[in-house]
N, C-alpha and C positions, 0 to 999 in steps of 0.2 A: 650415638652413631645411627642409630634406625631414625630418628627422628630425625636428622639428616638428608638419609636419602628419600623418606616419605616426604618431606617437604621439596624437594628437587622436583620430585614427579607430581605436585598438585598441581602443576599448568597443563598437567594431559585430562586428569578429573573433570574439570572443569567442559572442553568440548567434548568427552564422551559423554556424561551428564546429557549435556543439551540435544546432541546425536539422537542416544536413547531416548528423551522425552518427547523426542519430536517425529516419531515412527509414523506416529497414524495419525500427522496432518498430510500427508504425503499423497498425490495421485498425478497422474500423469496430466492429465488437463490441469490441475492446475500451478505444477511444473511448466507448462507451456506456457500458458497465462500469463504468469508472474517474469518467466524470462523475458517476453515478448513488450511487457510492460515497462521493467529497467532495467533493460538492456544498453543503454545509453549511460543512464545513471551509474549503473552497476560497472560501468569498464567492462573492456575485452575479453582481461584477465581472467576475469570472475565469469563471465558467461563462458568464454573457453573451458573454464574450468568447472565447470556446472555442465557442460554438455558431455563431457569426458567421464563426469559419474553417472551423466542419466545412460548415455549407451552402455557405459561397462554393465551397468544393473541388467541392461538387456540381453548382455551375451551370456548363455545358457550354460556355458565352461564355467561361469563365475562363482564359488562358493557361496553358498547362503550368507556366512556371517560379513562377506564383506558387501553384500548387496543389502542386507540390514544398515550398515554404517553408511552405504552411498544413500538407500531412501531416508536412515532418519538426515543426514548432512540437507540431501534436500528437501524435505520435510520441512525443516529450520528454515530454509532458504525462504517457503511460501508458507509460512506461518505468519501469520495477520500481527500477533502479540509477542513477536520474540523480544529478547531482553532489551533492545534499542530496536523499536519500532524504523522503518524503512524511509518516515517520511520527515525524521531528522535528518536534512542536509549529513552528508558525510559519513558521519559517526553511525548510523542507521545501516547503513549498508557496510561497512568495513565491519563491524559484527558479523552479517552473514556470509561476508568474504572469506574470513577468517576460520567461520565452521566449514567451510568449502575446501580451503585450503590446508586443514588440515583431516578431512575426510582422504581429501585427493592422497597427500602423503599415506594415510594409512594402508586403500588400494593401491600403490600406484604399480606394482609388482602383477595386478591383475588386469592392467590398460595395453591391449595387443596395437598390432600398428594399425589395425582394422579398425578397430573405435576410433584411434585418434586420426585417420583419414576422414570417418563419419563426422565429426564434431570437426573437423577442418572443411571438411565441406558445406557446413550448416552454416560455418562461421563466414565463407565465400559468398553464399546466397545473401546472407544478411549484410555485413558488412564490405566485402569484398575481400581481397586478400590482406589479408590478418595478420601475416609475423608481422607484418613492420609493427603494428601500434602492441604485440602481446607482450609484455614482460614476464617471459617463462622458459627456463630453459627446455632447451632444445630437445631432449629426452620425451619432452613432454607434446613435442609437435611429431607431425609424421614424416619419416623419412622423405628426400629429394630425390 
């Protein structure tokens, strides 16, 4: 039975793993960098979703341990040599979508409507207005 529910929960092992190894590629320029580079590539979603962990790191209410799991999540993101390099068509980038997406879930309890105004506003500068193309629910956008 334990062998069981250990096996149920290796699909969490796996992106905290990468999370934690990936701490201290992490800095803010080259967070900026790397979004501003595949942001196209990357979808909405995923830049959506990568700007909603860089601000929440920012806001000063936010526990240590989950602003560790947002730097290492983006850490991974601009990490040069992660497990499917970026500059395989597709498969490259759904890798670090993936450690994004489930960063996000881990904080999402710590994303106030003030980050997700800020990260909808960065998303307007850049893209323009953004729900129509983001596939996320609503929770995750900021209030109307």
């Amino acid at each position: 039975m334990d062998n069981q529910v250990e096996d149920k929960h290796v699909w969490l092992k796996e992106p905290q793993t990468k999370i934690e190894s990936s701490q201290n590629h992490y800095s803010d320029e080259k967070f900026w960098n790397k979004i501003l580079k595949y942001s196209k590539k990357a979808g909405k979603t995923t830049v959506y979703s990568s700007l909603l962990l860089y601000f929440t790191a920012k806001n000063p209410a936010v526990p240590k341990s989950a602003k560790l799991t947002i730097i290492g999540a983006l850490g991974y993101l601009i990490f040069p040599a992660d497990a499917l390099p970026d500059f395989i068509p597709v498969i490259g980038l759904v890798d670090d979508a993936s450690i994004i997406a489930f960063a996000l879930y881990q904080v999402i309890s710590h994303i106030d409507q003030a980050t997700k105004q800020r990260a909808h506003d960065q998303m307007v500068a850049w893209f323009g207005q953004p729900e129509k193309d983001i596939d996320m629910d609503d929770h995750y956008l900021p209030e109307k």
